[in-house]
C-alpha positions as CSV (number, residue, x, y, z in Angstrom):
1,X,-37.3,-25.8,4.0
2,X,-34.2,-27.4,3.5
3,X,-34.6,-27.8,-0.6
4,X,-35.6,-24.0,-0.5
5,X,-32.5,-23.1,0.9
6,X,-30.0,-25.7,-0.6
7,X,-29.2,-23.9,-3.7
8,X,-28.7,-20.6,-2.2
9,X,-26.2,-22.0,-0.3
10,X,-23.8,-24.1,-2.9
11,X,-23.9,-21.2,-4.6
12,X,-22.2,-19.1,-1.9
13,X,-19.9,-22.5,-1.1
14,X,-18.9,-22.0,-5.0
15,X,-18.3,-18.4,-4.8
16,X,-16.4,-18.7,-1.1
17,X,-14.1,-21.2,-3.1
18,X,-13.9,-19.2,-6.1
19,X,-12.8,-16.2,-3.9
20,X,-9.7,-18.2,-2.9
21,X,-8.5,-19.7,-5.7
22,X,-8.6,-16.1,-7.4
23,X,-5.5,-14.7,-8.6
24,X,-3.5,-13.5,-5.5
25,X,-4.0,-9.3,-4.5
26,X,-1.6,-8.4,-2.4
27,X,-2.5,-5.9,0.3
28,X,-1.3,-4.4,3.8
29,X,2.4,-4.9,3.1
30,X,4.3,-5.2,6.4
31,X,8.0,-4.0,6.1
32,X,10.9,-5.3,8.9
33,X,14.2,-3.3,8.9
34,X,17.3,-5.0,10.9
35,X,20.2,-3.3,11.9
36,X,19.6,-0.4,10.2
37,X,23.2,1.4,10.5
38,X,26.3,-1.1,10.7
39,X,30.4,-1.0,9.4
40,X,31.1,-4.6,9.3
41,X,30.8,-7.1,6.6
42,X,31.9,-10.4,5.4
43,X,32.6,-11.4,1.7
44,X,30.2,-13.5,0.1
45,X,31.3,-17.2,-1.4
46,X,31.5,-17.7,-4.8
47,X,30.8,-21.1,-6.9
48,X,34.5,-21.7,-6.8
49,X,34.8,-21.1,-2.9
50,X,31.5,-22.3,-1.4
51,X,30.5,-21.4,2.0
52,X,26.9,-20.7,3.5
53,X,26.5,-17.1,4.6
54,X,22.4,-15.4,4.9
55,X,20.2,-14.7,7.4
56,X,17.7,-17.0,9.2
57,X,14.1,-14.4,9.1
58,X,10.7,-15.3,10.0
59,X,8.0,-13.7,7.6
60,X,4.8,-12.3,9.8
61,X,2.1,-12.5,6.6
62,X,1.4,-15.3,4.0
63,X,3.3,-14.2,1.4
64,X,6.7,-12.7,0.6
65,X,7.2,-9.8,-1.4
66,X,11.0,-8.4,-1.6
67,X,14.1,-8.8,0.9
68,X,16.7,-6.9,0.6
69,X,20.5,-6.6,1.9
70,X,23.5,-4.0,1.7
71,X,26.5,-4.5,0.3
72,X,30.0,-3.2,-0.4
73,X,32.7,-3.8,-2.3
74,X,36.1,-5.5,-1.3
75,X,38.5,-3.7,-4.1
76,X,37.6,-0.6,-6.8
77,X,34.7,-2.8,-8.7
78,X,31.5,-0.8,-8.3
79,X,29.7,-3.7,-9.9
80,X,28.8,-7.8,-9.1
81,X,26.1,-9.9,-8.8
82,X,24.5,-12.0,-6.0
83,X,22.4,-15.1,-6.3
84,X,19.7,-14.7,-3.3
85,X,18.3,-18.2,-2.4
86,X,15.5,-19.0,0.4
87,X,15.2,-21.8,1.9
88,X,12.4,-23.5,4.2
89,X,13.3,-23.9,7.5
90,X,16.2,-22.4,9.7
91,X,19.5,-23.5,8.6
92,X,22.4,-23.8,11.2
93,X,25.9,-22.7,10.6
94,X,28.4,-25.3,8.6
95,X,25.2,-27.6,7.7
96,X,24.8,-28.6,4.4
97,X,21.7,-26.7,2.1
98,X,18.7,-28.9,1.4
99,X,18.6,-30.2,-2.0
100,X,15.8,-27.7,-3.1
101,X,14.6,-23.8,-2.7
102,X,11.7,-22.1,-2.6
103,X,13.0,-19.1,-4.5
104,X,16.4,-18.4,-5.9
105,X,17.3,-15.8,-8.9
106,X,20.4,-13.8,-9.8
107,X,20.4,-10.2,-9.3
108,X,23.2,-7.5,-10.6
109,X,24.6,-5.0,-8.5
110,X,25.8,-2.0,-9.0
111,X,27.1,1.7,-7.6
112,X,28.7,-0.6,-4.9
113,X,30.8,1.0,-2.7
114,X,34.8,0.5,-1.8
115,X,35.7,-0.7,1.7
116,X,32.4,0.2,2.6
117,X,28.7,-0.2,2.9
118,X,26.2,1.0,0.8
119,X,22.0,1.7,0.8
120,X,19.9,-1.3,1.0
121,X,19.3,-3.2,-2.2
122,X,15.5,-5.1,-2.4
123,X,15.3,-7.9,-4.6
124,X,11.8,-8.8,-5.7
125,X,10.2,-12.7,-4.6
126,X,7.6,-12.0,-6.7
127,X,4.4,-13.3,-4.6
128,X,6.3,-15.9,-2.8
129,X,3.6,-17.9,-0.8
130,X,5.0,-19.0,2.9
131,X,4.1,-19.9,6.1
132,X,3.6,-17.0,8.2
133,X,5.2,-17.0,11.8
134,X,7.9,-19.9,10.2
135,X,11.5,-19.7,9.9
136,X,13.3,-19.1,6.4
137,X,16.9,-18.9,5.4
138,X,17.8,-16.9,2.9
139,X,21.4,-17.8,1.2
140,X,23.8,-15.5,-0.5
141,X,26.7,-15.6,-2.8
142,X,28.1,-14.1,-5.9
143,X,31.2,-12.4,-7.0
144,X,34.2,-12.9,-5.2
145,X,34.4,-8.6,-4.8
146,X,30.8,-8.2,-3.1
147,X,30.2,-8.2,0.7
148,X,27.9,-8.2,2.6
149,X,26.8,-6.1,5.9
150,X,26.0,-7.6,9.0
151,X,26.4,-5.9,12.8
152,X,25.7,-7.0,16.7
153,X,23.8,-4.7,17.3
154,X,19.3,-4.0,17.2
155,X,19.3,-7.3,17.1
156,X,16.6,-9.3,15.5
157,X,15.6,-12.1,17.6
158,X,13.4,-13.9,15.5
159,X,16.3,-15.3,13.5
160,X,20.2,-14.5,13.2
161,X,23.2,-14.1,10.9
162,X,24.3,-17.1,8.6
163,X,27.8,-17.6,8.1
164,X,31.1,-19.7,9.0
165,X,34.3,-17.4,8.4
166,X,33.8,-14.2,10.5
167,X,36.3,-13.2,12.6
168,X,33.5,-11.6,15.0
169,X,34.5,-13.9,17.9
170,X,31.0,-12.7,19.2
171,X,29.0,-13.7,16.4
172,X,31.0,-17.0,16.1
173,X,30.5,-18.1,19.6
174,X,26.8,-16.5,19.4
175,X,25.6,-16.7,16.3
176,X,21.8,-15.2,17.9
177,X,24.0,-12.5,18.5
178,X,24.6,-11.4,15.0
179,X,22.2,-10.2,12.1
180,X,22.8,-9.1,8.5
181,X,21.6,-5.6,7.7
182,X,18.4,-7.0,6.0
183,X,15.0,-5.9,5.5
184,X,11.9,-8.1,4.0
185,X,8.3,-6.9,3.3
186,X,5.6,-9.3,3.5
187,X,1.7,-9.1,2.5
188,X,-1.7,-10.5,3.3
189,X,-3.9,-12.2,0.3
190,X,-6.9,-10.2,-0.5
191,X,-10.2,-11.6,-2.9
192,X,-10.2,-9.5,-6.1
193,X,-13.5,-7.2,-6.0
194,X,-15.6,-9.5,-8.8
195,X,-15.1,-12.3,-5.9
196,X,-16.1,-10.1,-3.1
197,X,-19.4,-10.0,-5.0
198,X,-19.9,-13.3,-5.9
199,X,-19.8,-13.8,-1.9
200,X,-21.5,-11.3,-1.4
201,X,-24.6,-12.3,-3.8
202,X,-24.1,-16.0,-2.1
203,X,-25.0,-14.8,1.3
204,X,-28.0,-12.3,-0.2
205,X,-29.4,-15.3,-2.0
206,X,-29.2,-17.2,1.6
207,X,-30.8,-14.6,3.3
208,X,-33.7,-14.1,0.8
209,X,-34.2,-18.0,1.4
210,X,-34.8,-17.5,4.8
211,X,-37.2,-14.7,4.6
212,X,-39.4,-17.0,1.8
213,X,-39.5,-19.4,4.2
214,X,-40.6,-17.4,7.0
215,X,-43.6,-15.6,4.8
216,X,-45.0,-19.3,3.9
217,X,-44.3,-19.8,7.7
218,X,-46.9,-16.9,8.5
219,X,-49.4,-17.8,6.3
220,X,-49.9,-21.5,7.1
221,X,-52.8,-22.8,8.5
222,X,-53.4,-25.2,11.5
């Protein structure tokens, strides 16, 4: 019984593994919105002025698919860029950035709006794989021009504003207080179809093991 049913078996073992190293499908994206409508913002650092201003988020699925921000401008420049780096782990105000990311790129912005904030901007992660229910930090800086838009209220409490120069005394004395105007979408891994059948065969094989063995069964003789 056991050799009649052995090979059945590995083979759904094989296609079980196959299914997960598969290329990645994304599916049932999960989008989180904070502080929807908000006035304030803080300019970003440059390389020449360094400082640590982001948001601490914590992403509900497996992977990470876009998070974005909105921005405005400090003068008449419509234009910038922003370097958007996510870290592992939640950082704390003034502490110094681990040595390495888990995602940073260079995005340009434009139709930015003057003393003012405008419509969210989403910056792809690609299919970033993280932990689900674990705290990130994502870093920003870029042109010396950009800012970016935070407020006290809707606040998100799985995570809070990044930063060290805002005159909010609120948000400096209660940084839980404060959150960026941010939204991230995150997604569940899914099987491609042509592994869903090789499971799927696997377990039929399995099955039609079982019912060999119970037909010999029935016709045995004591």
């Amino acid at each position: 019984m056991l050799r009649s049913i052995a090979l059945p078996a590995l083979v759904a073992t094989l296609a079980v593994g196959s299914a997960q190293a598969a290329t990645v499908v994304t599916t049932h994206p999960v989008t989180i919105t904070v502080n929807d409508s908000v006035k304030s913002t803080i300019v970003l650092s440059s390389t020449a002025q360094p400082d640590t201003i982001g948001q601490v988020f914590v992403p509900t699925q497996s992977y990470l698919t876009s998070i974005g921000f909105r921005f405005g401008s400090t003068s008449t420049a419509k234009t910038g860029n922003v370097t958007v780096s996510i870290y592992a782990g939640a950082l704390q105000p003034g502490a110094a950035l681990p040595a390495s990311t888990v995602f940073s790129q260079q995005f340009a912005l434009s139709n930015l709006i003057s003393r003012g904030v405008g419509s969210f901007v989403d910056f792809s992660t690609g299919t970033l794989a993280v932990t689900a229910n674990t705290s990130y930090t994502v870093v920003l800086s870029g042109s010396s021009n950009v800012a970016l838009a935070y407020g006290t209220t809707d606040g998100y409490t799985s995570g809070y504003l990044l930063q060290t120069k805002l005159q909010n005394q609120t948000c400096k004395t209660t940084p839980r207080a404060c959150d960026a105007s941010f939204r991230f979408t995150t997604a569940s891994p899914a099987p491609e179809p042509a592994q869903w059948g090789l499971m799927l065969g696997g377990f039929a094989m399995v099955g039609g093991a079982v019912r060999y063995r119970r037909r010999r069964t029935l016709v045995s003789f004591g």
